[in-house]
C-alpha positions in Angstrom: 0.0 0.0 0.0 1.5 3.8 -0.9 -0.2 6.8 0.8 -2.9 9.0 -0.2 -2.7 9.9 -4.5 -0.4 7.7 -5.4 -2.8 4.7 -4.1 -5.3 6.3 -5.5 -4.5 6.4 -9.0 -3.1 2.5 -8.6 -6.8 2.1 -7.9 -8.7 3.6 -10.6 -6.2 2.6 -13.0 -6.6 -1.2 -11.5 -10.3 -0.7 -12.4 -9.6 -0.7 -15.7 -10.4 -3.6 -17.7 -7.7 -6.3 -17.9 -5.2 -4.2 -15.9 -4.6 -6.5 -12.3 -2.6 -4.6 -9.0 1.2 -5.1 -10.5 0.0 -4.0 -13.6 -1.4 -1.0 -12.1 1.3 -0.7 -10.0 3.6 -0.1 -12.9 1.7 2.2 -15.2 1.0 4.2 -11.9 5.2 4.3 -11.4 5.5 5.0 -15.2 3.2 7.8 -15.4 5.0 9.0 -12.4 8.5 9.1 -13.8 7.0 10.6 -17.5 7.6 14.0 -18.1 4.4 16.3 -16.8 3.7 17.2 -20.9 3.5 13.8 -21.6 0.9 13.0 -18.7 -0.3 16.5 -19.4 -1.2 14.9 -23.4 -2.8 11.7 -21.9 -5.0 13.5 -19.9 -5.9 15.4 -22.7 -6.9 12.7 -25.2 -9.1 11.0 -22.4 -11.0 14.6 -21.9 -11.5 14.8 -25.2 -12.4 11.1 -25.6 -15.4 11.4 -23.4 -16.5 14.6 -24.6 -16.4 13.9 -28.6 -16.7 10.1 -28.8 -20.3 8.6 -28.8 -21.5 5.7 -30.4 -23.2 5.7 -33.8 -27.0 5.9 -34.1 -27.3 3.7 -37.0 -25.0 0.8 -35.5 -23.2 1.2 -32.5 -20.2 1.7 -33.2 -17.7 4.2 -32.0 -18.0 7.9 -33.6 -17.6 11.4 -33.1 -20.5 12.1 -35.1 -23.9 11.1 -35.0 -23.1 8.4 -37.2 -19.8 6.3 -37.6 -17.9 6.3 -41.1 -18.7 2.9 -42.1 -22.4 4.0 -42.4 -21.7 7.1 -44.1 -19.4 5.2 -46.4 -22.5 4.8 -49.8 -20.2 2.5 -51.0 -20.8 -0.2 -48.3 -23.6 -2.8 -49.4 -27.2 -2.1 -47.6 -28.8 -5.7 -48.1 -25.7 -7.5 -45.4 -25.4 -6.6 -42.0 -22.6 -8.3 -39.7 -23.4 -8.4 -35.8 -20.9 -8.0 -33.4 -21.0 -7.8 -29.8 -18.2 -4.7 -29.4 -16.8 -1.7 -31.4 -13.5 -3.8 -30.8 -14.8 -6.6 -32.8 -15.7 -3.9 -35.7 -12.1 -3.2 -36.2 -10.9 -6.9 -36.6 -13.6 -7.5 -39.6 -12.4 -4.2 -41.3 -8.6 -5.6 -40.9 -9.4 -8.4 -42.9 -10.9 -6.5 -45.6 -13.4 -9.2 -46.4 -16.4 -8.1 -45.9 -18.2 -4.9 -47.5 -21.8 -4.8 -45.9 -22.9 -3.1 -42.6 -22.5 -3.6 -38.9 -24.5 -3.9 -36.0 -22.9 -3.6 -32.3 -24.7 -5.6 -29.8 -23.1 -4.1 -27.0 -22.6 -7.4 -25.2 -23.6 -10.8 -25.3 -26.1 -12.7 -23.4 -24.8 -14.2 -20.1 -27.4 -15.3 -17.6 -24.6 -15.4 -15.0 -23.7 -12.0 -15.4 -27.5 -11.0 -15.4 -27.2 -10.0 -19.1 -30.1 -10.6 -20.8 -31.4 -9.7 -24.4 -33.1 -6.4 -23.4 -30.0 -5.4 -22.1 -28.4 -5.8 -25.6 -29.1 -3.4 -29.0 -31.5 -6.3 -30.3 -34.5 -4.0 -30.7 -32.1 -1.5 -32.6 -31.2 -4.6 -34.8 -34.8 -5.9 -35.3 -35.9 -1.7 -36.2 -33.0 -1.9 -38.9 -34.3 -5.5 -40.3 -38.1 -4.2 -40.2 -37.9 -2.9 -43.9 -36.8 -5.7 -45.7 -33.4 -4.3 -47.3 -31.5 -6.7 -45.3 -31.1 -10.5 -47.1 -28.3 -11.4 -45.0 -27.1 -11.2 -41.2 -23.8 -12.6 -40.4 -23.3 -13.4 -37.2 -19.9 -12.9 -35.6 -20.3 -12.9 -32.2 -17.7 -14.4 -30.1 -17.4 -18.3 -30.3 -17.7 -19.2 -26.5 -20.7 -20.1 -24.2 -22.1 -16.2 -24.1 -21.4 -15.5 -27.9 -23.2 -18.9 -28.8 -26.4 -18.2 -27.0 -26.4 -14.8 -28.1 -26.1 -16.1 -32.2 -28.5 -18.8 -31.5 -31.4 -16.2 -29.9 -30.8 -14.2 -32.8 -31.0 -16.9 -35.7 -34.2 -17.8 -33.9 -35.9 -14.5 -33.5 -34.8 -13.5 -37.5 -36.3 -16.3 -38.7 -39.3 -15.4 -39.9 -38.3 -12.7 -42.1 -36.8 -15.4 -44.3 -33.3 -14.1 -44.0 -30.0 -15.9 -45.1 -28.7 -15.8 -41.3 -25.4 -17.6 -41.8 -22.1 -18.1 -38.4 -18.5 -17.4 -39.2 -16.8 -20.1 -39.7 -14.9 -21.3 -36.6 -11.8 -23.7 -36.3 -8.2 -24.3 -36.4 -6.3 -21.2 -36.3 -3.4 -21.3 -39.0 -0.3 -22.4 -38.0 -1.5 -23.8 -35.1 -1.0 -27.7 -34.6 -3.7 -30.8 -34.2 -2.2 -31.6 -31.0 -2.8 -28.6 -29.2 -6.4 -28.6 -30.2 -9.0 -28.5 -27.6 -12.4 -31.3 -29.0 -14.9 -28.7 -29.3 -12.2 -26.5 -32.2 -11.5 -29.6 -33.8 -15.5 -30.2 -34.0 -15.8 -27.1 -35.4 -13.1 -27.1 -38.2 -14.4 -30.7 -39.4 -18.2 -29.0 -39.1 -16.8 -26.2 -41.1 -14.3 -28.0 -43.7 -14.8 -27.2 -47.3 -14.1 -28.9 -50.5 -10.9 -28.2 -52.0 -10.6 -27.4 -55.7 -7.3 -28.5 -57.2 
């Protein structure tokens, strides 16, 4: 334990996600040894983060207008939308450059254990956008654990009937990875999910 400030900010910065008490410990030092412009910058951008960053009407994603630049963007196709549960998960897609429709942040995924349910998600947003029949496609990319699961399965069954093409990323081996060091339900997955190779 330090006194007074110092303990302080190892606190709130240990209240940030993925950040445990050494960890904390050391950005706390870090900051300390830093030049005051430098902290002085930090505490700048994270001002200004709260005070220009919202999240997009249309989607949910991150923005510092009312909508984000993906659904500006008249280029990106109308009739696919690809659900994810976080702005995080927004960025992978685009880093593949793969995929050229829409997205819809969930904000979460269902977890009964942590008392999130699916009011507590952006499914009425998603079932507002699906309402007028320009959507033929949802993608759903949430995360492939227990929470992500539930949360695609819901969804596939509440979208059914408006006849959509609801379709799951693919899920599997990662590549270079090795046989061996694959856990059953993986392995499941890549044979559920192998395709036929064209030579």
């Amino acid at each position: 334990m330090y006194e007074g400030i110092v303990q302080d900010l190892i606190d709130e910065l240990g209240r940030l996600p993925g950040v445990g008490p050494k960890s904390a410990q050391r950005i706390a030092f870090h900051l300390l040894a830093a030049e005051p412009v430098d902290v002085r910058r930090l505490a700048e951008v994270l001002l200004e983060v709260k005070a220009k960053v919202r999240f997009c009407s249309i989607c949910g994603n991150v923005a510092e207008s009312e909508e984000c630049r993906i659904c500006q963007d008249t280029r990106r196709d109308l009739t696919v939308i690809c659900v994810v549960e976080e702005p995080k998960d927004v960025v992978a897609v685009e880093r593949t450059r793969e995929f050229r429709g829409r997205y819809h942040v969930l904000g979460g995924a269902i977890s009964p254990i942590e008392g999130i349910g699916p009011d507590d998600l952006r499914v009425k947003e998603l079932m507002t956008r699906l309402a007028d029949g320009t959507v033929i496609e949802l993608i759903l990319a949430t995360d492939p654990n227990i929470e992500g699961e539930a949360t695609a399965t819901y969804l596939a069954r509440l979208v059914k009937p408006m006849k959509l093409t609801v379709s799951r990323l693919a899920s599997g081996l990662p590549v270079g990875g090795d046989l061996e060091y694959a856990d059953e339900v993986t392995l499941g997955r890549a044979f559920e999910g192998r395709r036929r190779l064209e030579v």
